[in-house]
N, C-alpha and C positions, 0 to 999 in steps of 0.2 A: 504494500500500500504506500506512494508515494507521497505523502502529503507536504513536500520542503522540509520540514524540520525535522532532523534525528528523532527516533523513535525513544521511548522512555526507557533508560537505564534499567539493569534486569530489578536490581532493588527497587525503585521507585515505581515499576509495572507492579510489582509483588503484592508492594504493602496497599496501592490499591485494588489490587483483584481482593486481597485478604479486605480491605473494608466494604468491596461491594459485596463480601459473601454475608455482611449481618442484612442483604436486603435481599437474601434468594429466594425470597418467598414471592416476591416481585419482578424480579430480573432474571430470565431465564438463564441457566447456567452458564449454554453455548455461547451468548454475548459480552460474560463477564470478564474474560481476557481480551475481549476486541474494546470493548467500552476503559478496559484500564491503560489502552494506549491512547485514546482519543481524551479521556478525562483527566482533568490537572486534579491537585489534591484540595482544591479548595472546591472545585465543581462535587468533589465524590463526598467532602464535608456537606457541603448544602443538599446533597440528596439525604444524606443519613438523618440531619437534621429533618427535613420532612417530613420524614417516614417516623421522625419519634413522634413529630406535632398529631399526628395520625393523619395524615393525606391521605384520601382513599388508592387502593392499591391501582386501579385503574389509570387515574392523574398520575400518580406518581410514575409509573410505569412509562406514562405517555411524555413526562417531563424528563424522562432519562434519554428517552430514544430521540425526543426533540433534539438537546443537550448535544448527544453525542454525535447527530446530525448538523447542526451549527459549530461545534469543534471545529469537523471536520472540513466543514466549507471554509472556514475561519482561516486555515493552514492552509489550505490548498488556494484559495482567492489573496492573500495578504502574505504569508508565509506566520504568521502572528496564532497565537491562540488567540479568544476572543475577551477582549478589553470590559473590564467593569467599571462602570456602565460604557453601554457602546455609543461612541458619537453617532450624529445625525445622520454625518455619511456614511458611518456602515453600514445602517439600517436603509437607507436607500440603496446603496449597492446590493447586499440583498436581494430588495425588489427587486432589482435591475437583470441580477443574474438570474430570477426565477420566473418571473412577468416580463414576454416578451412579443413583440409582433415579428409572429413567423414569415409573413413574408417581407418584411423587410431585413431580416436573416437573410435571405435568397440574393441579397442583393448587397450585405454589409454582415461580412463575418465576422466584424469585432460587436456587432449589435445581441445582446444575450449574454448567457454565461457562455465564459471563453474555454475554447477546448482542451489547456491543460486542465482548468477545474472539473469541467465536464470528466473529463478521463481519472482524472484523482479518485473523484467518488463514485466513479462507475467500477474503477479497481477494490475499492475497498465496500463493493454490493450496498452504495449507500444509494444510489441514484438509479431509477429504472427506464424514466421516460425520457424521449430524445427530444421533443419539444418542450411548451411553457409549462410549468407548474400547474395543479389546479389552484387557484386563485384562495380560497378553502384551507390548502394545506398553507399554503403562504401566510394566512393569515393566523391560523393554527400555532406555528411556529414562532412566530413575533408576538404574540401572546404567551407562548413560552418562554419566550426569549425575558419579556418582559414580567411574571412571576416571578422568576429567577432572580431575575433583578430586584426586587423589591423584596424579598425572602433575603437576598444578603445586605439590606438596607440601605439600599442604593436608588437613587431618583433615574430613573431611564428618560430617555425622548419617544417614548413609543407615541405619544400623543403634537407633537412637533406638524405645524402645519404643512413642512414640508413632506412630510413624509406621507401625511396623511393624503397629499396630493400626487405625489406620486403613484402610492397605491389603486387610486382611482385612476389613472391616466394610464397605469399597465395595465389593472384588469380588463380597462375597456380596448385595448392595444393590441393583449393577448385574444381575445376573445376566444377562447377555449370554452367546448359545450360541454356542460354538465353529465356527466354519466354516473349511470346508478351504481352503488357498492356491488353489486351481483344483477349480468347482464338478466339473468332471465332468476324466475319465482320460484322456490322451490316449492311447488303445490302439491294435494294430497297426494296426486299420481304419480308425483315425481318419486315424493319418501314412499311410495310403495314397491317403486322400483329400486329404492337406494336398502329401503328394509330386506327383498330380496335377496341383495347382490351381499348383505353382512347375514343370510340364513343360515350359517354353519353352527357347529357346535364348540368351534374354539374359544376359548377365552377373548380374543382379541373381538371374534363375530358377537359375542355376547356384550363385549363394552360397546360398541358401534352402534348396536342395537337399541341401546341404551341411551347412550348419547343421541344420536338424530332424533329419535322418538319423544326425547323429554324437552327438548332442545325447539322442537314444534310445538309440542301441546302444550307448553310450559307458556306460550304465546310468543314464541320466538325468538328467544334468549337470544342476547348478544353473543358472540363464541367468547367476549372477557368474563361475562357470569358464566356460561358453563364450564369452561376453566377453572373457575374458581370456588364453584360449590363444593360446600363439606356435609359432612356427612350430618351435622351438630343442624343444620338450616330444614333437612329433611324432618318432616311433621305428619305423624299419623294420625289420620281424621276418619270419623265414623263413614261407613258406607253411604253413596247415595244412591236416590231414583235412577235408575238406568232412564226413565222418560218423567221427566220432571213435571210433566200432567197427569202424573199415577203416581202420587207418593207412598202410596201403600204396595208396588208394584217391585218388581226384580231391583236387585241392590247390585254398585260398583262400589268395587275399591279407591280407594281415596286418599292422596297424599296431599300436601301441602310445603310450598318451599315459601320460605321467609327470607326474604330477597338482601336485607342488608343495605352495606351503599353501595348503589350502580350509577349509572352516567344522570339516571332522572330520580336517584333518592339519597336520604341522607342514611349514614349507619346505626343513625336512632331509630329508624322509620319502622312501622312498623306493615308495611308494602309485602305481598305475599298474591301466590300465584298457585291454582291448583292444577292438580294433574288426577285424573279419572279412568278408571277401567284401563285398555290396552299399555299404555305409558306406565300406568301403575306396576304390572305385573314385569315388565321390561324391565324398571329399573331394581326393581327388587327382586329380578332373576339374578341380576348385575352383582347387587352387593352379596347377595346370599354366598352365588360362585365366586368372588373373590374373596370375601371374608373380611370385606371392610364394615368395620363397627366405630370407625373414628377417621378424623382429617378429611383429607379430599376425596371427592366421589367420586372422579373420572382423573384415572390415572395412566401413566404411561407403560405399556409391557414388548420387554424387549425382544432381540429376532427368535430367543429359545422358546417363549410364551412364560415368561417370568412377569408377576405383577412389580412393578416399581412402587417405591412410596411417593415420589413424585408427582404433584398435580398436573398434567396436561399444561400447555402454556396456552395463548388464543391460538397463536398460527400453527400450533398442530390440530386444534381441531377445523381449523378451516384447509389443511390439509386431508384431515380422514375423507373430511365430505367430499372433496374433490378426489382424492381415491376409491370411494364409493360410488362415484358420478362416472366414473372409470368406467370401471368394472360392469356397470348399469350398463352400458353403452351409449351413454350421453356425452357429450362435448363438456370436459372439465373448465375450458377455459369461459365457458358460457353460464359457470355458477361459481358462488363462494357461500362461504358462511350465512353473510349477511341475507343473502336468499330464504333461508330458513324464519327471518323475522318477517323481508316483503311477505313469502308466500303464506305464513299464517295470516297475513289479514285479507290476501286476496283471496284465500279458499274464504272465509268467513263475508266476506262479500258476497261472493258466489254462492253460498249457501241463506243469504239472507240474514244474517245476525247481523243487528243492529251495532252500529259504529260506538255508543258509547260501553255496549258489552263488549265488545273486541279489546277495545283498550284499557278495559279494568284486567285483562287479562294478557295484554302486551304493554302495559304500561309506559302506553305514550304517552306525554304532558300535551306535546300538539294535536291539536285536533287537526291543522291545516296538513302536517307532515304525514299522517295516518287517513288521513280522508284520501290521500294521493295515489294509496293503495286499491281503494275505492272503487275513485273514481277510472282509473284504468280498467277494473271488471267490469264496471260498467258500460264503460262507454264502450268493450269489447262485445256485451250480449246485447248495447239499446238497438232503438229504432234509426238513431241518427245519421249514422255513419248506412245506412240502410235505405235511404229515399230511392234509389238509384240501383239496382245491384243486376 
């Protein structure tokens, strides 16, 4: 990984890999030796501080990756690690490198970020796209940038008019279109296809099974909550109506997860999410076979079919699924994780449940951001797109 400056002495990579290990609950392991060459010792202090204040593990998670994502451009654009607090002009520089109008790249190859940096953190897998940034993460980031900043009691310019002008004169510049986290829904027929392709009897078919099916019915869990569920959240609740217009009629089983803090609750909250009949029996086929009675509920098992104590990190489970999507005979690159959230409220469209029950059970705060699910089943079975056909 070239990023200009000598790499960190073997001691001072050491001592911080050894302080990133008090946050492995958070940082997955495999990144813990790349983040201790990219993070100075006062960046690895200010994380550890977080994590005592209780940042939920999420943020914190997403502030690391930030972090060691700005390092690196820092080195590679400046030769410099990144200055506390950052002048006006790195923060536009920044922009500059990441909101860009591509075709006037076509025309001026010093306009964007420039191709050592480009190459720097395309060597070191920090960089994927070869055009502009989403405008999103951009801003994602400079909100990190600037936490940061203010967690080590420092006044930033995040708010500087120039910057805040620039930012609008790239995003309109770039004009990059919005695309969804996962091109296509993961709908009932898809997880019925994906439940299939995990039918074996391995340990590993058994966790998969488990995971996708909780992971929908649950209302769509983010892949950072099903990463991160323990077994301590799982809740046994009496049977209910199999058809809730016969209360006195056939009984399902009945869990309940008690969600914690996630991206829309606090870790006081007391936010929780059921799961009914088929899901029920899945997950607690799960624990029974592996024999988890504590810690995390979806964990990692290696090529022997060994259970790890290890919790699953997010991008492995938005790996399984796309190894499942596999196997399905579907186009992997045409789903993620996040499919699993769209497609639980576009099945629940499609089946006519009301948008404010969908969302007590995908716990969206927007209604505009969830109505958007909706609305696309919709307008897929109305009349409108129909005058004509």
């Amino acid at each position: 990984m070239d990023l200009r400056l000598p790499k960190p002495v073997p001691d001072q990579k050491l001592r911080r890999a050894e302080a990133l290990d008090a946050l492995d609950s958070v940082l997955p392991f495999d990144r813990r030796d790349f983040l201790a060459e990219l993070l100075t010792d006062d960046d690895v202090a200010t994380l550890r501080h977080l994590a005592k204040e209780g940042i939920g593990e999420n943020s914190l998670r997403a502030l690391a990756s930030d972090l060691g994502y700005l390092e690196a451009w820092s080195l590679a654009a400046t030769g410099f690690s990144l200055p506390w607090p950052a002048p006006e002009a790195l923060l536009i520089k920044f922009v500059a490198h990441h909101l860009w109008d591509p075709a006037k790249r076509e025309t001026d190859i010093s306009h964007g970020m420039p191709e050592d940096v480009t190459a720097a953190l395309k060597s070191a897998k920090l960089l994927r796209v070869d055009g502009p940034h989403a405008p999103n993460t951009v801003r994602r980031r400079l909100s990190s940038w600037s936490t940061l900043t203010k967690w080590r009691g420092l006044r930033g310019k995040f708010n500087a008019p120039g910057l805040q002008s620039a930012i609008k004169l790239a995003v309109r510049a770039s004009a990059r279109p919005r695309g969804r986290k996962s091109k296509k829904a993961v709908t009932a027929d898809v997880l019925t296809a994906l439940l299939k392709a995990c039918g074996g009897d391995r340990l590993v078919d058994v966790r998969d099974r488990a995971l996708l099916i909780t992971a929908f019915a649950s209302g769509g869990r983010r892949r950072s909550e099903i990463a991160s569920l323990r077994f301590e959240q799982i809740i046994e609740e009496d049977p209910v109506p199999a058809d809730p217009k016969e209360p006195g009629g056939d009984k399902l089983p009945c869990l309940s997860i008690r969600l914690g803090r996630t991206k829309t609750t606090q870790a006081d909250s007391d936010a929780f999410v059921l799961l009914v009949g088929r899901p029920v029996l899945a997950l607690k086929g799960w624990l029974e076979r592996a024999g988890i009675r504590e810690g995390a509920l979806f964990r990692g098992i290696d090529r022997w079919g060994n259970l790890e104590k290890r919790a699953l990190t997010p991008q492995t489970v938005n790996l399984i699924l796309k190894r499942r999507i596999a196997e399905a005979g579907l186009d992997p690159q045409a789903f993620s994780a996040h499919g699993l959230r769209s497609g639980y409220l576009t099945e629940t469209a499609r089946r006519g449940i009301p948008l404010p029950e969908a969302m007590q059970q995908s716990q969206h705060r927007s209604v505009q951001q969830a109505s958007n699910y909706y609305n696309d089943a919709e307008r897929t079975l109305g009349r409108a797109a129909r005058v004509i056909i």
